[in-house]
C-alpha positions as CSV (number, residue, x, y, z in Angstrom):
1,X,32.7,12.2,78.0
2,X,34.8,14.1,80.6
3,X,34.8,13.8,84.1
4,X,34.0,17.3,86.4
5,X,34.6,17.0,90.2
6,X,32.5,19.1,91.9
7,X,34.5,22.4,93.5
8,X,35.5,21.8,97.4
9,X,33.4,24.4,99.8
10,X,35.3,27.6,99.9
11,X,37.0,27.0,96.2
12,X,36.6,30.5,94.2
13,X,35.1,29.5,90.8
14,X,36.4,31.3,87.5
15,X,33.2,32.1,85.8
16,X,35.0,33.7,82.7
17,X,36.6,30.7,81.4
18,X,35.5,27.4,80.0
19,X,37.4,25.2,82.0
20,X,36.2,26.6,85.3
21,X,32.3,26.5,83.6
22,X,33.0,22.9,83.1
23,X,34.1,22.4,86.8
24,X,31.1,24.2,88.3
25,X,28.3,22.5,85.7
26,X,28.9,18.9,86.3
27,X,29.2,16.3,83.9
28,X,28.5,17.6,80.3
29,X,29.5,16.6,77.1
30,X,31.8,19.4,75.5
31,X,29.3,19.1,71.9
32,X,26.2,20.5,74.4
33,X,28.3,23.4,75.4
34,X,29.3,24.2,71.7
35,X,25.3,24.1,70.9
36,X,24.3,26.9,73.9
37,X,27.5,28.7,73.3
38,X,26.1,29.2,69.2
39,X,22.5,29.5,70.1
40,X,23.6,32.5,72.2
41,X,25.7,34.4,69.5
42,X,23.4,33.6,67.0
43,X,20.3,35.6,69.3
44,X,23.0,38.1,70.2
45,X,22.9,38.6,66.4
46,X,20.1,38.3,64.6
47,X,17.1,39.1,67.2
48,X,14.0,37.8,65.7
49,X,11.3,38.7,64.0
50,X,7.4,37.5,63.8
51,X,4.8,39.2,61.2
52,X,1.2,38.7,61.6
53,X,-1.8,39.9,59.7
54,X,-5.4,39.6,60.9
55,X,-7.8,38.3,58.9
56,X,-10.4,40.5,56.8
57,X,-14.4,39.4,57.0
58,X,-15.6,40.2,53.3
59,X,-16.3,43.9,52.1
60,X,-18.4,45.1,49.4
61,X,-17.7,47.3,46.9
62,X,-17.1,51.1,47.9
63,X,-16.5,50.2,51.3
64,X,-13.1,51.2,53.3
65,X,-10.8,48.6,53.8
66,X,-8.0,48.7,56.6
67,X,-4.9,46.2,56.0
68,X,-2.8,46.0,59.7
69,X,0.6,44.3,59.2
70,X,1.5,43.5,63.0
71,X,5.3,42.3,63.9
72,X,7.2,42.2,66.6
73,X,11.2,42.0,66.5
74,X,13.9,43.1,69.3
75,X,16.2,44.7,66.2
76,X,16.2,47.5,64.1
77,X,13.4,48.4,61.6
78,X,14.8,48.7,57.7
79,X,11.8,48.6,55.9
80,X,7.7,47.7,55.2
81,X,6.6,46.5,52.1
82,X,2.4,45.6,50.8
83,X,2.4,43.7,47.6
84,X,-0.9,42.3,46.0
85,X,0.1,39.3,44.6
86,X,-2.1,38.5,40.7
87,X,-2.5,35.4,38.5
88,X,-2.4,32.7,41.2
89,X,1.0,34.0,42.8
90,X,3.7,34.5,40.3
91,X,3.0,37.7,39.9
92,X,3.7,40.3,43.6
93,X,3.2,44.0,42.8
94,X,4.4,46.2,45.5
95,X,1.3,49.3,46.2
96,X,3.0,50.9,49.1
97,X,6.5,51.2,50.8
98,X,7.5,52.6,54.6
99,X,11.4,53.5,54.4
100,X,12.4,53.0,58.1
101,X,15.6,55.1,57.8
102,X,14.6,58.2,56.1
103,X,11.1,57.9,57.2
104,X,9.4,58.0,53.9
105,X,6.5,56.4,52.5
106,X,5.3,56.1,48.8
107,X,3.1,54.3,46.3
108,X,4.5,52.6,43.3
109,X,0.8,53.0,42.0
110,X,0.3,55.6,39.1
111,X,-1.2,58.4,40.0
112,X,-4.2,58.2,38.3
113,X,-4.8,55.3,40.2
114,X,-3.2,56.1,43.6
115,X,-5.6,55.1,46.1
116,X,-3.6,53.9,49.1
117,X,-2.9,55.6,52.1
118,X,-0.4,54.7,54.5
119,X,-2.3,55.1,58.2
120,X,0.9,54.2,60.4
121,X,4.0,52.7,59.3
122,X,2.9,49.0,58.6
123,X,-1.3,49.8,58.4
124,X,-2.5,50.9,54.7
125,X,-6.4,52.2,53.6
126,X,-7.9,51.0,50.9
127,X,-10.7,53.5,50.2
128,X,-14.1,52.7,47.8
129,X,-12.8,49.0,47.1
130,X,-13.3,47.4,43.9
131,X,-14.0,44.3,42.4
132,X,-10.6,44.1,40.8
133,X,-9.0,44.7,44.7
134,X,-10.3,41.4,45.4
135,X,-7.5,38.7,45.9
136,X,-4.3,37.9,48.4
137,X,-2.1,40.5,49.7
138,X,1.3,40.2,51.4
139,X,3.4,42.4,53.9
140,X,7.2,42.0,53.9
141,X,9.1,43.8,56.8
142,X,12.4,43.8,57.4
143,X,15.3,44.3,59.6
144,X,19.1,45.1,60.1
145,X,21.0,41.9,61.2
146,X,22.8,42.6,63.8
147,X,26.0,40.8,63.0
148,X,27.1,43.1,60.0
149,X,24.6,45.9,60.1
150,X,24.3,45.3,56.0
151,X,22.2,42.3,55.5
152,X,18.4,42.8,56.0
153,X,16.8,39.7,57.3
154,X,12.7,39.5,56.3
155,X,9.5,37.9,57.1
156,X,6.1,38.7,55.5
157,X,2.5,37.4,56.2
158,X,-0.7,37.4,54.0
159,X,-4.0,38.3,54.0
160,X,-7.1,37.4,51.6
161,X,-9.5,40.7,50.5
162,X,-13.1,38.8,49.4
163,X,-14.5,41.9,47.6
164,X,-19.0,41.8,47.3
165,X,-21.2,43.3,44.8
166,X,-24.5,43.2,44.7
167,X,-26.5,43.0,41.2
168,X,-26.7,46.3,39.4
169,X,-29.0,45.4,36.9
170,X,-32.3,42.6,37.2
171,X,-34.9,42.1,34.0
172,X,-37.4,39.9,32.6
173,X,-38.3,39.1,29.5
174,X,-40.2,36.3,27.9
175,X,-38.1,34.0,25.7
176,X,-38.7,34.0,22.0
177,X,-41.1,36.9,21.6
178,X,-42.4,38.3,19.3
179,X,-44.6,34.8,19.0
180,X,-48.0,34.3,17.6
181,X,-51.4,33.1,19.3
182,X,-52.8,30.2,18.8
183,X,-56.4,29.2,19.4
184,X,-56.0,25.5,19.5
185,X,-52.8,24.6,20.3
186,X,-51.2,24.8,23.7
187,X,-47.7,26.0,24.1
188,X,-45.0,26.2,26.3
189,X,-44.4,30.0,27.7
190,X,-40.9,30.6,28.9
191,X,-39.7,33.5,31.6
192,X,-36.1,34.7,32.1
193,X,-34.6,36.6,34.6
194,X,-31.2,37.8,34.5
195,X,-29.0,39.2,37.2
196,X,-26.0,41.3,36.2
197,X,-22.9,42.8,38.1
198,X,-23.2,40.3,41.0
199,X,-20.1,38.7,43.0
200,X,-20.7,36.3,44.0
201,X,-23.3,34.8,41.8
202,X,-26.5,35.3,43.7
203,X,-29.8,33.5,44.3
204,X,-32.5,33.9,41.8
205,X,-36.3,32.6,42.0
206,X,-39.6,33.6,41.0
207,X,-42.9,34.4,42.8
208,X,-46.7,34.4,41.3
209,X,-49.1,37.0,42.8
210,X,-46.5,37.7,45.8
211,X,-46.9,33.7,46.4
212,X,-43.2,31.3,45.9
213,X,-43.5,29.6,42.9
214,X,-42.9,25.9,43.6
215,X,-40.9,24.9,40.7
216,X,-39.4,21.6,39.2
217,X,-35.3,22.1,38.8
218,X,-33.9,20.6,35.9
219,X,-31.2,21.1,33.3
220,X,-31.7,22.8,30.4
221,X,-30.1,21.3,26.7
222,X,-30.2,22.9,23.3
223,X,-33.3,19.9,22.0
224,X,-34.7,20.5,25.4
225,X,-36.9,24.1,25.9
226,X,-39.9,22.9,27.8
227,X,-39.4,20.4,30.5
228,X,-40.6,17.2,31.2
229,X,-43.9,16.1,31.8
230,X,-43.9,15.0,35.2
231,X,-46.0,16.9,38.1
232,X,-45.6,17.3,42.2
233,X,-48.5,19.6,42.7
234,X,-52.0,18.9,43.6
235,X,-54.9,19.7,41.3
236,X,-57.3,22.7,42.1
237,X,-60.3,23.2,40.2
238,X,-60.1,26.7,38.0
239,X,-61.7,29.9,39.8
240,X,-64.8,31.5,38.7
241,X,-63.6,34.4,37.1
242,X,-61.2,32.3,34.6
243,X,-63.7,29.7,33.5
244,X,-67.4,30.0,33.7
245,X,-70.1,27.4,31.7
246,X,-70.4,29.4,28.6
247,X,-66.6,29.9,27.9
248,X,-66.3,26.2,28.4
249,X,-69.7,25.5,25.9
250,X,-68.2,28.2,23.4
251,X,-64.9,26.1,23.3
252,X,-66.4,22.6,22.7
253,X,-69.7,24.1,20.2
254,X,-66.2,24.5,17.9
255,X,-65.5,20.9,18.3
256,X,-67.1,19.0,14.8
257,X,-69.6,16.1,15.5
258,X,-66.5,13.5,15.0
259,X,-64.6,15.6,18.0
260,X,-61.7,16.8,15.7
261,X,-60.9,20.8,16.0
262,X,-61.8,22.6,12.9
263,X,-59.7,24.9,11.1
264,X,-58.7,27.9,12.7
265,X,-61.2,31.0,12.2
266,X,-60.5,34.3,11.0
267,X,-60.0,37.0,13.8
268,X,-62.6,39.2,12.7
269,X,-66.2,38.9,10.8
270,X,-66.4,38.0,7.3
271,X,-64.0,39.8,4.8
272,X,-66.7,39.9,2.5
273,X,-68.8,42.3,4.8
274,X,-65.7,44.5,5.7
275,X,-65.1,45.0,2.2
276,X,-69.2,45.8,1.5
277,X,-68.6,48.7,4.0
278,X,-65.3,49.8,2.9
279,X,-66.8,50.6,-0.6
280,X,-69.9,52.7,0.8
281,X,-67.0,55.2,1.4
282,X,-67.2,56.7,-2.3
283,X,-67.4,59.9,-0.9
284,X,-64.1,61.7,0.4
285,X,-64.8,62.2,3.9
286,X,-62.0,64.0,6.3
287,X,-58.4,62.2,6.0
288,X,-58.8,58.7,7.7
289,X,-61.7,56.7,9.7
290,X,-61.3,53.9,12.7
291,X,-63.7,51.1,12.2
292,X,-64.6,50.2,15.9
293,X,-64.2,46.4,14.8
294,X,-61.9,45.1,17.9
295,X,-62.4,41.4,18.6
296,X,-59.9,39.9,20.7
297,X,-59.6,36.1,20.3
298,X,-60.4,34.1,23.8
299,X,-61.8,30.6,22.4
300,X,-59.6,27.7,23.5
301,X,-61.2,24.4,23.1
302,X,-59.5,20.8,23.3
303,X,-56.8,21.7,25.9
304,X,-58.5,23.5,28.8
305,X,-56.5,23.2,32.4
306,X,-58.2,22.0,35.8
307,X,-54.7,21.6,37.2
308,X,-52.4,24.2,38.7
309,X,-49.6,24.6,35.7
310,X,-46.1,22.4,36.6
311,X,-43.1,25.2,36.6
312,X,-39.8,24.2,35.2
313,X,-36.8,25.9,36.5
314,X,-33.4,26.1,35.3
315,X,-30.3,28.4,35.8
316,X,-27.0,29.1,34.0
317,X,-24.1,31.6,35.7
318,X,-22.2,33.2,32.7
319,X,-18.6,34.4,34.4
320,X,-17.4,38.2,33.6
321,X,-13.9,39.6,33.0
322,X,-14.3,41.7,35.9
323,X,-15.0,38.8,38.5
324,X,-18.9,39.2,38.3
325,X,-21.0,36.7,37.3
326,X,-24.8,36.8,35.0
327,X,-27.1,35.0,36.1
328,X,-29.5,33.7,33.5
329,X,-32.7,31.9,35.4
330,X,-35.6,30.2,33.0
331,X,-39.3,29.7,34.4
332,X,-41.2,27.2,31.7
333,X,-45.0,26.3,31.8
334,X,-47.6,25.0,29.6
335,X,-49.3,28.8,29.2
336,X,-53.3,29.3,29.8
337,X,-54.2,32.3,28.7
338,X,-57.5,31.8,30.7
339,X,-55.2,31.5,33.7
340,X,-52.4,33.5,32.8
341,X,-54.1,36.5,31.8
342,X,-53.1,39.8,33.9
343,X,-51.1,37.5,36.4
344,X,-48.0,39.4,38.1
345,X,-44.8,37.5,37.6
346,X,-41.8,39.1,39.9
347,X,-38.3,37.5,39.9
348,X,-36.3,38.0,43.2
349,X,-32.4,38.3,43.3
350,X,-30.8,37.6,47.5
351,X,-26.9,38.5,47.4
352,X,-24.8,38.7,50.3
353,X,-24.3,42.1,49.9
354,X,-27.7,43.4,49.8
355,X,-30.0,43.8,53.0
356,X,-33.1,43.1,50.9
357,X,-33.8,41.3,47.9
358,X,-33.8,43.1,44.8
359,X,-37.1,43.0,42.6
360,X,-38.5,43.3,39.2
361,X,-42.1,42.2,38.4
362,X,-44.3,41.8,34.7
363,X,-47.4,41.4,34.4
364,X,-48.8,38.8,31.3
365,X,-51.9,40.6,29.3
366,X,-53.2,39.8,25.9
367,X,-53.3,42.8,23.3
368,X,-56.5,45.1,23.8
369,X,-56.7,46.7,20.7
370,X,-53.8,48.9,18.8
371,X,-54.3,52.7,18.6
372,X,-53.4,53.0,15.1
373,X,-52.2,56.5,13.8
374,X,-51.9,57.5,9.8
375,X,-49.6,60.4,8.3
376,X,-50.4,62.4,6.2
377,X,-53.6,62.9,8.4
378,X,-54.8,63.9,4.9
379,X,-53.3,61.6,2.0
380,X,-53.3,62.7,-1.7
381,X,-52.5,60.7,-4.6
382,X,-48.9,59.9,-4.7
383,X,-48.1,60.2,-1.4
384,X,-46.4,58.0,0.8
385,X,-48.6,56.9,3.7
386,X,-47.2,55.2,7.1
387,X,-50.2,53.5,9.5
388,X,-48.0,53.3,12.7
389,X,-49.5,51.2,15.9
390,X,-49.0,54.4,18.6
391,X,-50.3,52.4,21.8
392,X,-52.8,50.0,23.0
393,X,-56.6,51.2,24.2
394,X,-56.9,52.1,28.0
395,X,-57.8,49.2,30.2
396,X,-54.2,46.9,30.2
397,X,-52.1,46.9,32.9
398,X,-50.3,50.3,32.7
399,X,-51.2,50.5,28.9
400,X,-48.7,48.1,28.1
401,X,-48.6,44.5,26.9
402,X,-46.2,41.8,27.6
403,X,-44.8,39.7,26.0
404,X,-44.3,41.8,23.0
405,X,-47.1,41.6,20.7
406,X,-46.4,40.6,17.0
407,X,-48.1,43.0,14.7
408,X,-49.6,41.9,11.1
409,X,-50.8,44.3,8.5
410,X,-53.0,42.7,5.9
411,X,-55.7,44.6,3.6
412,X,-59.0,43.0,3.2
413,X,-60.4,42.2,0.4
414,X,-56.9,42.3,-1.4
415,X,-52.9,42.1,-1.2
416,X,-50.7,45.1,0.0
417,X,-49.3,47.8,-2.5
418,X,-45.9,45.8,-2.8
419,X,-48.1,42.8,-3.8
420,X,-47.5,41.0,-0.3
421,X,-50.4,39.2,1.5
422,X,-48.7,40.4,4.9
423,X,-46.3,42.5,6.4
424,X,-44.7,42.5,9.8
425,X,-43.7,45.4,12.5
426,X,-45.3,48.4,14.0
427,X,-45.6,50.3,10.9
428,X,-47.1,50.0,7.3
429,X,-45.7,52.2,4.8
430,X,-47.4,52.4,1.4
431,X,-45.2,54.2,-0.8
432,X,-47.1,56.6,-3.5
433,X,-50.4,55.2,-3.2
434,X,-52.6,55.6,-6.2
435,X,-56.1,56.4,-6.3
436,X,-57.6,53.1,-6.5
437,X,-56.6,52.7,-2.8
438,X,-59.1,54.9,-2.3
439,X,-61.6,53.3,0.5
440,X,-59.6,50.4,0.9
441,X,-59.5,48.9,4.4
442,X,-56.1,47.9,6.5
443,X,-56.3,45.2,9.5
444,X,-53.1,45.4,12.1
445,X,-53.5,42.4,13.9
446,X,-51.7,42.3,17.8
447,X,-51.4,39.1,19.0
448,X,-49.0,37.5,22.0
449,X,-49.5,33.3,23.5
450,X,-52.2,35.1,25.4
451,X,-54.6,36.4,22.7
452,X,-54.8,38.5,19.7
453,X,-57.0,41.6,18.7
454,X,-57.3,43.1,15.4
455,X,-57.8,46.8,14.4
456,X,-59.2,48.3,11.3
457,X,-58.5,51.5,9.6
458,X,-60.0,53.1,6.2
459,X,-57.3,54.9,3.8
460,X,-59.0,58.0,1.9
461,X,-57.1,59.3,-1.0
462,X,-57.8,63.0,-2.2
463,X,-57.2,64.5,-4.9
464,X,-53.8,65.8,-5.9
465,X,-54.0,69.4,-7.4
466,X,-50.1,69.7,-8.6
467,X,-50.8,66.4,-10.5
468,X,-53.5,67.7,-12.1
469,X,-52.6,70.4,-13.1
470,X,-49.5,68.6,-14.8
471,X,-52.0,66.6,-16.7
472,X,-54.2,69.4,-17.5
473,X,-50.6,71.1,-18.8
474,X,-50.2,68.2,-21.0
475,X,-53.8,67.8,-22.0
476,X,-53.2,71.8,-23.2
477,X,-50.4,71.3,-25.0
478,X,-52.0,68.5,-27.1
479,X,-54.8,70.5,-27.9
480,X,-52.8,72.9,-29.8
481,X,-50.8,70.8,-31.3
482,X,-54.4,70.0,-33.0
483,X,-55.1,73.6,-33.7
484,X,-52.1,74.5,-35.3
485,X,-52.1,71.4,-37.5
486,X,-55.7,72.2,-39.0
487,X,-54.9,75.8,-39.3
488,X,-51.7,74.6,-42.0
489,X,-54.1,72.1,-43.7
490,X,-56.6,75.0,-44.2
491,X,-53.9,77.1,-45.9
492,X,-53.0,74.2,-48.1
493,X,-56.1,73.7,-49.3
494,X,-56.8,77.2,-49.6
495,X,-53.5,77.5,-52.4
496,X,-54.2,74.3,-53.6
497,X,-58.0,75.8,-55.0
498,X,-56.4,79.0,-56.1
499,X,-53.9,77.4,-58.3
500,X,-56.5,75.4,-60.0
């Protein structure tokens, strides 16, 4: 510590040199006045330098995006660099540069993919964003220090872009379909809905005739496809128009006098009478015939509902390589086709991104009879002969049926061509048909969990001219064969006598 005596009145003070700053400042210790004399070369030489960036409220996809780098420094400007930084920051990729002392700017993007523009110096557009833009960026500026004019001292500051997209694509299907009917049995029906292209994953849920579906969340395993058995809704007793007295007195006459469910019946009347009438058609009549014989199956004894139906839900989000994210939501019930029958199922999709949710909607309907189509429209021995299912008759909801039907082709009275008792898809084929088939009668059952219908159609074979004329040929040919061979044995015996 040193001792400063404070100047006498009327003392000139030397405000250039140390000592005399000493004299005038009091007692100070000579380390303090080493400090301040360092601070102030050290501002003298470097200035500073202070980078902000604001921050950037989430953007969806096509939108303009504005980054603003804002700094403030008292030296000179040497450069202003925008990186987008990948893989969790280790990887910076510079996208635009400002070059203070020429007073250039430039992308180090391709330019095929050039798609910055530089607005004013530190300020870059981003026009119709991506979902690949989303992620950090940084802004690096720099300037001369002022000590040796070489060195470039830098600060940066960073800024997160949250890139949106809505769902581009929304369907539903019912799980496991093509699936048979079944009369006796009830069985668990199962809705998905997926969402594609969202980001991020949005909010899916169904609705029933425009009403929310209340709906029981659980997790779905690969032994578990139904739910549980549990229930949180209250009972209502069925409306009028899906159960009356005589649908319920129909299902339990089926019931034997022990109470056990009889085997299932055919889907039409007796074979035996379908085959009578097929074989009344000995006469070719033109091409092919429809029997009206439609009867669509609506018995369902033993397992009749009075309750509303207890709606499992369940939801998976499959990630993309883009960033999006598929979102896969289940709806499982214990199906009543009396119920369930022309019902409108929509699934709803809410994303940040869109104003309004997005929508797609089925509507559940049992089959209502195939339209069944034949070509050749006139089939001659040998031909091949497809029976394709063209539509369903007018009356379901827009002429189509969901869930996909499964369609059966059986003959009656008989097996197929190929010797199978069934065959599956929307077409028969019957490859060179003989003329025994002649007459014969083909069912093409459609069925879905919500009923089944069957359709019949009569196959007339005519006659095939080139074929007989080949045999006709053939039978020609034999006969003189014949002649020539008795002419040779009358010459024989002719010489034969003469000789003699």
């Amino acid at each position: 510590m040193v001792g400063i005596t404070q100047p006498r009145p009327g003392e000139h003070v030397n405000a250039n040199g140390v000592w005399d700053l000493l004299q005038n400042k009091g007692k100070m210790t000579v380390f303090s006045l080493c400090l301040l004399l360092c601070a102030d070369l050290l501002d003298l030489a470097v200035g500073y330098l202070t980078v902000t960036i604001e921050p950037l409220p989430p953007v969806v996809v096509g939108e303009t995006v504005t980054l603003k780098c804002n700094f403030k420094t008292d030296g000179r400007l040497r450069e202003i660099v925008w990186y987008r930084v990948t893989d969790g920051g280790t990887i910076k990729q510079k996208i635009f540069t400002y070059d203070a002392m020429f007073n250039t700017n430039y992308s180090h993007m391709e330019d095929y993919r050039r798609r910055e523009d530089l607005v004013y110096q530190s300020t870059v557009r981003l026009p119709e964003v991506r979902i690949s833009d989303n992620g950090p960026y940084e802004c690096h500026v720099g300037i001369y220090d002022r000590a040796t004019r070489e060195k470039v001292v830098l600060a940066s500051g960073n800024v997160f872009l949250t890139v949106m997209s809505p769902p581009n694509n929304i369907s539903v299907v019912a799980e496991n379909t093509p699936a048979p009917f079944s009369r006796y049995q009830a069985q668990n029906f199962t809705l998905v809905c997926t969402a594609k292209g969202g980001k991020p994953a949005p909010s899916v849920y169904f609705k029933r005739d425009g009403e929310l579906i209340e709906v029981i969340s659980y997790t779905q395993t690969s032994s578990e496809q139904g739910g549980g058995s549990a229930g949180v809704r209250g009972a209502r007793p069925l409306i009028s128009r899906d159960l009356d007295d005589t649908k319920l007195q129909r299902s339990l006459s089926l019931l034997d006098p022990e109470g056990r469910v009889p085997p299932p019946r055919p889907y039409t009347e007796s074979t035996q009478r379908l085959h009578t009438q097929g074989q009344q058609a000995n006469e070719p009549s033109p091409a092919t015939e429809v029997i009206p014989e439609t009867v669509v199956s609506r018995e369902f004894p033993r397992w009749v509902h009075s309750t509303d139906p207890l709606y499992y839900f369940s939801h998976t989000n499959i990630p993309q390589s883009d960033g999006s994210v598929v979102v896969q939501a289940r709806l499982t019930w214990t199906l009543n086709p009396q119920l369930d029958n022309d019902a409108l199922f929509s699934c709803e999709v809410k994303h940040p991104a869109l104003s309004m949710p997005m929508q797609t909607e089925v509507t559940l309907a049992a089959p209502k009879g195939p339209k069944l189509s034949m070509t050749p429209t006139r089939a001659k021995v040998g031909d091949t002969v497809r029976i394709t299912v063209q539509g369903f008759q007018v009356g379901s909801p827009g002429n189509e049926v969901f869930p996909e039907p499964l369609f059966t082709w059986t003959r009656v009275g008989g097996r197929l061509l190929d010797g199978s008792a069934e065959r599956d898809g929307k077409e028969l084929i019957l490859e060179r048909v003989p003329a025994e088939l002649n007459g014969s009668m083909y069912r093409c059952t459609a069925q879905n969990p919500l009923g089944s219908t069957d359709t019949h159609t009569r196959l007339i074979v005519f006659e095939n001219p080139s074929m007989m004329k080949n045999t006709q040929n053939q039978n020609n040919g034999a006969s003189r064969v014949d002649v020539l061979g008795l002419t040779w044995m009358a010459l024989v015996l002719t010489v034969t006598v003469e000789l003699t």
